[in-house]
C-alpha positions in Angstrom: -9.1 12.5 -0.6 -8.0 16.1 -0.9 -4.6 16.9 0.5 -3.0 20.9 1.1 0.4 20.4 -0.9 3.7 20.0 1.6 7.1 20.8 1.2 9.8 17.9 1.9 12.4 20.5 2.2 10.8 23.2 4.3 9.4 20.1 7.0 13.3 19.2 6.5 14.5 22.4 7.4 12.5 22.5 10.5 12.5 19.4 11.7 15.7 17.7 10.3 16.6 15.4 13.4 13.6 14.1 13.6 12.8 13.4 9.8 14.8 10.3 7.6 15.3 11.3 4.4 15.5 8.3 1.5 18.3 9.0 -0.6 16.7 6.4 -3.7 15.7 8.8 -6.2 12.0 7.4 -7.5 10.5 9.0 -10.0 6.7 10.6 -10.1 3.9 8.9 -11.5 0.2 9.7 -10.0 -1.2 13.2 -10.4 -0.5 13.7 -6.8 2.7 15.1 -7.0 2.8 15.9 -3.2 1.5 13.5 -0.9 2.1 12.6 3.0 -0.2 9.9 5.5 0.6 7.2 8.2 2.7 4.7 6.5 1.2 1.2 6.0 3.8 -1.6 4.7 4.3 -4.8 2.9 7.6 -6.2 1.8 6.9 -8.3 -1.0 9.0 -9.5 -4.2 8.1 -10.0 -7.5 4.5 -10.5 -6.1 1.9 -7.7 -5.6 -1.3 -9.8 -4.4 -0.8 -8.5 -1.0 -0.4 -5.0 -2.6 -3.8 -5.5 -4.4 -5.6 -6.6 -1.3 -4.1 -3.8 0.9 -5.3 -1.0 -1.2 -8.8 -2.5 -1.8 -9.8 -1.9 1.9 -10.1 1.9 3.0 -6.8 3.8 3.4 -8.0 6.6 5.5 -5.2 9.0 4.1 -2.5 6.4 4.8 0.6 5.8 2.6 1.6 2.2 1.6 5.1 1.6 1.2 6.1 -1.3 -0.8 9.3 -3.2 -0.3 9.8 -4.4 -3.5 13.3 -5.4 -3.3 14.4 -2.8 -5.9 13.4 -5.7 -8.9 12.8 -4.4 -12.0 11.5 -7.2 -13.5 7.9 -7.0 -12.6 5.4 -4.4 -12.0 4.2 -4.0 -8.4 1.4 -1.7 -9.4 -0.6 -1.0 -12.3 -3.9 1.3 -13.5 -6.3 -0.7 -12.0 -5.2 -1.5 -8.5 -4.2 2.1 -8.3 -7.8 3.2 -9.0 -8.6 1.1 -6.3 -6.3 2.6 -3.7 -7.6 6.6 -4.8 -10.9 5.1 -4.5 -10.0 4.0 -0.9 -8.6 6.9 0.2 -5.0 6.4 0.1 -3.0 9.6 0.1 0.0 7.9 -2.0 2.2 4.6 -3.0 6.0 4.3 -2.6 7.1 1.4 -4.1 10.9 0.5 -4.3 10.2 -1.4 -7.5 8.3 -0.6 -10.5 4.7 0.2 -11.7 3.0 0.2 -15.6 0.2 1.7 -17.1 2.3 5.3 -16.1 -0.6 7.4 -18.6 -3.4 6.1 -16.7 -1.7 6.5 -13.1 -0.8 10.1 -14.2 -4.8 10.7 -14.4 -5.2 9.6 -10.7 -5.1 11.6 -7.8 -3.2 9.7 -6.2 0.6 10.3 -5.0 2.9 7.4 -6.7 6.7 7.1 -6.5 8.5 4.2 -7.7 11.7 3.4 -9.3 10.5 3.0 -13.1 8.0 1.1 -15.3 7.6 -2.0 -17.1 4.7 -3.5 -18.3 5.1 -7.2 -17.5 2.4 -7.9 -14.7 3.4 -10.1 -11.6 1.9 -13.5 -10.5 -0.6 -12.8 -7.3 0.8 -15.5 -4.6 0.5 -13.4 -1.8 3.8 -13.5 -0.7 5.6 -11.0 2.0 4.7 -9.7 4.8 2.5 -6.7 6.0 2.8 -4.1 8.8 6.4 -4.8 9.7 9.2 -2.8 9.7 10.8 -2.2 6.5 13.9 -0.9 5.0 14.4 1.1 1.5 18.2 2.7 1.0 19.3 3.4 4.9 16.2 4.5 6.4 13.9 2.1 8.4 9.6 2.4 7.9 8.0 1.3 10.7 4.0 1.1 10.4 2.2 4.2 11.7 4.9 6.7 10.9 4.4 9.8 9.0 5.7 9.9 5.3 5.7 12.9 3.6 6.6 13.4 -0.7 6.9 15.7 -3.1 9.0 16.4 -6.3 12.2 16.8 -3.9 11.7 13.3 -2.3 10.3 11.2 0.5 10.7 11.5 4.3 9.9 9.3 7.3 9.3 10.1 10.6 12.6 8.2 13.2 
């Protein structure tokens, strides 16, 4: 899914009040460096078989946002559920939490933020909860609303 590249700060500039800006600084890891969609969510901890299912269905330019909890302990994403998602259709992944396999995500064109990477893989419970309203730093996700990332950070829609 082929994206024109957007800039957090310019959307900011013009539309500031109605924009949230997450102040958690994540850190780049697909080859999509600038990404933006209708947010999809799941809150989920330690657990990423509800992350796996979500991106194997068709993502229609959406961006999921993962509620990880901030844990740093397991990986919520690796190479081969990412794969899945770009082959889906997802614009991006935003996962307060962590990812592994960061040289094969940085061949994808895909947009990934997360908090860091470790390489220790999470059981698949299927735990959490999907298309609710989350929360990562101060600012509240609610399914449907516009996300937009690039190198300067992430912004919802209020």
């Amino acid at each position: 899914m082929q994206q024109d590249p957007i800039s957090t700060a310019d959307l900011y500039d013009q539309y500031g009040d109605q924009l949230q800006s997450i102040s958690i600084q994540f850190q780049d890891f697909g080859g999509r460096l600038s990404f933006h969609g209708p947010a999809r969510t799941i809150k989920c901890h330690e657990d990423n078989g509800l992350v796996k299912e979500t991106l194997s269905f068709p993502g229609n330019g959406a961006v999921l946002v993962v509620d990880g909890g901030g844990s740093l302990r397991y990986a919520l994403m690796g190479d081969m559920i990412a794969a899945n998602a770009e082959a889906n259709g997802w614009a991006g992944v935003l996962i307060y939490g962590v990812v592994r396999d960061r040289t094969a995500l940085a061949e994808l064109q895909l947009g990934i933020k997360a908090l860091g990477s470790n390489p220790r893989k999470t059981v698949k419970r299927g735990h959490g909860v999907v298309d609710e309203v989350i929360t990562i730093g101060d600012v509240q996700i609610r399914p449907g609303a516009m996300v937009y990332a690039d190198l300067d950070g992430v912004l919802v829609e209020r």
